[in-house]
C-alpha positions in Angstrom: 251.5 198.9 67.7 248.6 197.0 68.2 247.8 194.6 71.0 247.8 191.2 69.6 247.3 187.5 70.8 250.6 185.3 71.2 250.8 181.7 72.1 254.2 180.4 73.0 254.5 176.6 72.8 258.0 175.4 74.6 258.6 172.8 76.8 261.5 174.7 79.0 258.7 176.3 82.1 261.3 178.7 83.1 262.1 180.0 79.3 258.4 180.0 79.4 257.2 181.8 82.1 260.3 184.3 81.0 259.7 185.2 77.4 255.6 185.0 78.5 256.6 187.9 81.1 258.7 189.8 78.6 256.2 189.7 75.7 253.3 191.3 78.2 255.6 194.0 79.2 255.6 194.9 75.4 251.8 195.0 75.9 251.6 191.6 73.8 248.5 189.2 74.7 251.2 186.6 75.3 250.0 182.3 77.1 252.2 180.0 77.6 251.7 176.7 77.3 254.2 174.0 77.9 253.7 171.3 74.8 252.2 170.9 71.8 248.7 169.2 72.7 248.2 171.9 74.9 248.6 174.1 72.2 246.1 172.8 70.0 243.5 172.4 73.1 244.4 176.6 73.7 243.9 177.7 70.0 240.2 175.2 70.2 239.3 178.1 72.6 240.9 181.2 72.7 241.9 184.1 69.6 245.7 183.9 68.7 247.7 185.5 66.1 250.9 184.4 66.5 252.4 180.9 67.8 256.3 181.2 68.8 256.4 177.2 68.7 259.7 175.6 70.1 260.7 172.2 67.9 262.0 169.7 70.2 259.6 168.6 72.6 258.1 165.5 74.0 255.3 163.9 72.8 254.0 165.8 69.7 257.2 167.4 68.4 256.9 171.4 66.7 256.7 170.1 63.3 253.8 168.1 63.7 252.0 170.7 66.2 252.8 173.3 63.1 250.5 170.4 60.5 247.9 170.5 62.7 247.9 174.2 63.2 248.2 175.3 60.1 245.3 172.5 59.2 242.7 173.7 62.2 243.5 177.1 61.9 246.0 178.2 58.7 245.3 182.0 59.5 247.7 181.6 62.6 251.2 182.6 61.9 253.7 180.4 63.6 257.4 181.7 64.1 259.3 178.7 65.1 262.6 178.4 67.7 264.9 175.9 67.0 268.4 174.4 68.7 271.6 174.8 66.7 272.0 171.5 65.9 268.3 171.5 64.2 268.6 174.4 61.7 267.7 171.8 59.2 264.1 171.5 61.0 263.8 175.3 61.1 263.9 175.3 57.4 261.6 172.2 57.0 259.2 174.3 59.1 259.2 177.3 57.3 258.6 175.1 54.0 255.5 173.5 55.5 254.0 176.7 56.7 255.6 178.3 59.1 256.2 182.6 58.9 260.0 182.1 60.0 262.5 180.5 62.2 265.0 181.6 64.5 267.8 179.5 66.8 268.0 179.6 70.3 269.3 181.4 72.2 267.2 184.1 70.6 267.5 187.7 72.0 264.4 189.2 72.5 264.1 192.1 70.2 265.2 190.0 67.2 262.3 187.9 68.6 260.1 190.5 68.9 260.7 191.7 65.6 259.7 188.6 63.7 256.2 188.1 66.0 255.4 191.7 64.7 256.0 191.1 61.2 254.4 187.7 61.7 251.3 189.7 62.7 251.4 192.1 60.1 251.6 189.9 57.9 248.3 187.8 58.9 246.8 191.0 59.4 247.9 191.7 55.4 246.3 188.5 54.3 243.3 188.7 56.3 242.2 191.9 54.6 243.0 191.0 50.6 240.1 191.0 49.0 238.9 187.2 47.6 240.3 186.1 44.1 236.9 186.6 41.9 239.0 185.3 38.4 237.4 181.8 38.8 
């Protein structure tokens, strides 16, 4: 697998600094960040692929951190984590953009799984060749 650039976006600093650990052990490019105007700020300077974005948060919440991400940059693949009682927003997410959702508490290979395919994907669109049937 290919090393690839992962932004994780989650307002919990020790599920942060966890997952961050975890995904550079799987030879992942993996910041954290700990909301979602950070975020934005990180992706103004800096390569990603892949945003694992968490939904609730203070200030900007995941859903409107996905609108402006997917306005800046709409190459970035965003896999979003939701609470159980916010399944509803999971979905909302994945109809305004995002690759996928998954509910916390998320193990880490079913995690894992959906940044990769989240990558492959981008990687996918990113080399179709343009639509010439104008």
């Amino acid at each position: 697998m290919d090393s690839f650039n992962v932004l994780v976006v989650d307002d919990e600093k020790d599920f942060l600094q966890a997952l961050v650990a975890r995904l550079g052990l799987r030879k992942l490019n993996a910041v954290g960040v700990e909301n979602g105007l950070a975020a934005l700020e990180h992706l103004e300077r800096a390569p990603v692929d892949v945003v694992v974005l968490d939904l609730k948060m203070p200030g900007m919440d995941g859903l409107e951190v996905l609108g402006e991400i997917k306005r800046r940059r709409p190459g970035v693949e965003v896999v979003i984590l939701t609470g159980h009682g916010s399944v509803e927003s999971g979905m909302e997410g994945v109809s305004r953009g995002a690759f996928a959702y998954l509910v916390k508490p998320v193990k880490l290979d079913e995690l894992m799984e959906k940044i990769v395919k989240a990558y492959e994907w981008k990687r996918m669109n990113q080399e179709l060749p343009p639509n010439d049937s104008d």
